[in-house]
N, C-alpha and C positions, 0 to 999 in steps of 0.2 A: 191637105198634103202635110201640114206640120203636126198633126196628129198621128199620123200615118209615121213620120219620120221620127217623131217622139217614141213610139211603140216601138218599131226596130232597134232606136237605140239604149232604150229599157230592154230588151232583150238581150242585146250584146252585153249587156254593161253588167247584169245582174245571171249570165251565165260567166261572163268573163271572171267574175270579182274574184275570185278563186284562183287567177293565172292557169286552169287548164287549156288540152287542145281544143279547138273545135272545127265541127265541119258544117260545112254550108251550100245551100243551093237558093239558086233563084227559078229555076226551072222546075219545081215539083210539079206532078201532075195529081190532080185528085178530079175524078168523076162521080156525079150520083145517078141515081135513076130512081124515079119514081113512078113507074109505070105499070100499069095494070092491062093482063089479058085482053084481047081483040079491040083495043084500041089505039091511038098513034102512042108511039117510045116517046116517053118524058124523060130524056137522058141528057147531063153535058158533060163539057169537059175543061177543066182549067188546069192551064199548062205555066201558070207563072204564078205557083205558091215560092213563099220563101220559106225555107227552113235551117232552125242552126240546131245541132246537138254537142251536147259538151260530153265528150268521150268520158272524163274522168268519173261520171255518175249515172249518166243516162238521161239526163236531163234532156229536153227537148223544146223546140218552140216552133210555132209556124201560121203565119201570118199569110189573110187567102184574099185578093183583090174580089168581092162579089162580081163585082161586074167586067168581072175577065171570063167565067163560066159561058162557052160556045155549047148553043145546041144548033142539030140541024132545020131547025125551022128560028127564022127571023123573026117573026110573029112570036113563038112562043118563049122567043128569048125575052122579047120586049113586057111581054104579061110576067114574066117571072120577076124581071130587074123592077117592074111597078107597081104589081098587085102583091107578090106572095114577098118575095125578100126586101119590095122596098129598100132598094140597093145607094136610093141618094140620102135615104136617110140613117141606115147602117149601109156604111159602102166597105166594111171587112169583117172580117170572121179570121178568129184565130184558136189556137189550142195551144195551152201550155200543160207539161206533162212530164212524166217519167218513164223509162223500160226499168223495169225490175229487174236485178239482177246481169245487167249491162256489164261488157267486160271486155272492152276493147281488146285483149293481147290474146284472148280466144277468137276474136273475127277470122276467119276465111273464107271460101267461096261456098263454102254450104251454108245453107238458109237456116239459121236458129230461132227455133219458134220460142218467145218471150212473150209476156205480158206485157203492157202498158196502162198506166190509168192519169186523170188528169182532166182541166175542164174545157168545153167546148163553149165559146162564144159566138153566139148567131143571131141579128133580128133582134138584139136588145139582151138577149137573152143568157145565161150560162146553166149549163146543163154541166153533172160531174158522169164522169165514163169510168171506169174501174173496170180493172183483168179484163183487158182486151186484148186479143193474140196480135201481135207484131212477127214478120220475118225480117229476122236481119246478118245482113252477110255482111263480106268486102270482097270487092272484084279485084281484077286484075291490075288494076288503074290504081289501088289505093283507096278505090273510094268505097264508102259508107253507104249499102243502100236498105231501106226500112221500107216495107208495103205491108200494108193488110186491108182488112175494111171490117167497117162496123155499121149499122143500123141507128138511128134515129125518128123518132115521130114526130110529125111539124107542129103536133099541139104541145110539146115541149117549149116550142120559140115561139108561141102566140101567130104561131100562120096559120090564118083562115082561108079554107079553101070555096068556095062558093058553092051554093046548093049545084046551078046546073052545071056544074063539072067537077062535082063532087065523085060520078063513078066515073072516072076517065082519069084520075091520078090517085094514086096509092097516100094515105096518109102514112105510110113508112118509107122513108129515105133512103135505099143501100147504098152508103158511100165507100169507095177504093182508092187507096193514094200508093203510090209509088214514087219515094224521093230518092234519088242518086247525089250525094251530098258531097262535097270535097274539103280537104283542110284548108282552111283559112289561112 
């Protein structure tokens, strides 16, 4: 947990140094799916990412509890959090990042397709992501919302999948986030 707390508050602190605004959520949602044809859906879903972005740059940060990820089989959540993410032993995954070209006092409610690049931390591991489409708007509320999704392979982060159920989950990732963020 003081690692955990240490990490958010590297985050604030090294968006903040700057005195800009920022927004923030606790609620992000990101799902992946790893599923392959005529077999059960290897899908979940985490609904309590944290994310700050600091308006004045584009900067971004977000921090993913592993072992917040719901699927609908209990079973398969339990093989995931033990065998494949080893969740007690890395128990988060975060991404720090940039959107290109960010520009807070052009936000409205149309969806602006941007880039983002930046690195992904998972399983021990960091992988860098670069020109990744982002949509970003601001709704009615004020708030800041960013979704897109990108793709990852699990022999990027050293996750071994087993021979016999090797054809039953995709060694490719497609992950979707959707953050609705507010000012701080």
């Amino acid at each position: 947990m003081k690692i955990v707390l240490t990490f958010i508050m590297a985050c604030f602190l090294s968006i903040s140094s700057i005195a800009q605004d920022k927004y923030l959520t606790k609620t992000g949602e990101i799902t992946f799916e790893a599923s392959v044809p005529s077999f059960e859906e290897v899908k979940a879903k985490n609904q309590a990412t944290t994310v700050i972005l600091n308006t004045e740059n584009g900067e971004f940060a977000a921090l993913v509890f592993v072992k917040a990820f719901r699927f609908k089989n209990a079973l398969m959540e339990e093989h995931f959090n033990e065998n494949y993410a080893e969740s007690d032993t890395y128990p988060k995954a975060n991404f720090k990042g940039k959107i290109s070209g960010f520009d807070f006092e052009t936000l409205d409610n149309t969806n602006k397709e941007m880039l983002y690049s930046g690195t992904l931390e998972f399983h021990g591991k960091t992988k860098t992501l670069k020109d990744l489409p982002i949509s970003v708007s601001k709704n009615e509320e004020g708030q800041i919302v960013l979704s897109g999704t990108f793709s990852v392979n699990v022999d990027d982060f050293n996750i071994e999948i087993p021979k016999v159920v090797s054809n039953k989950l995709s060694k490719t990732v497609d992950v979707a986030f959707n953050f609705i963020l507010k000012k701080k």
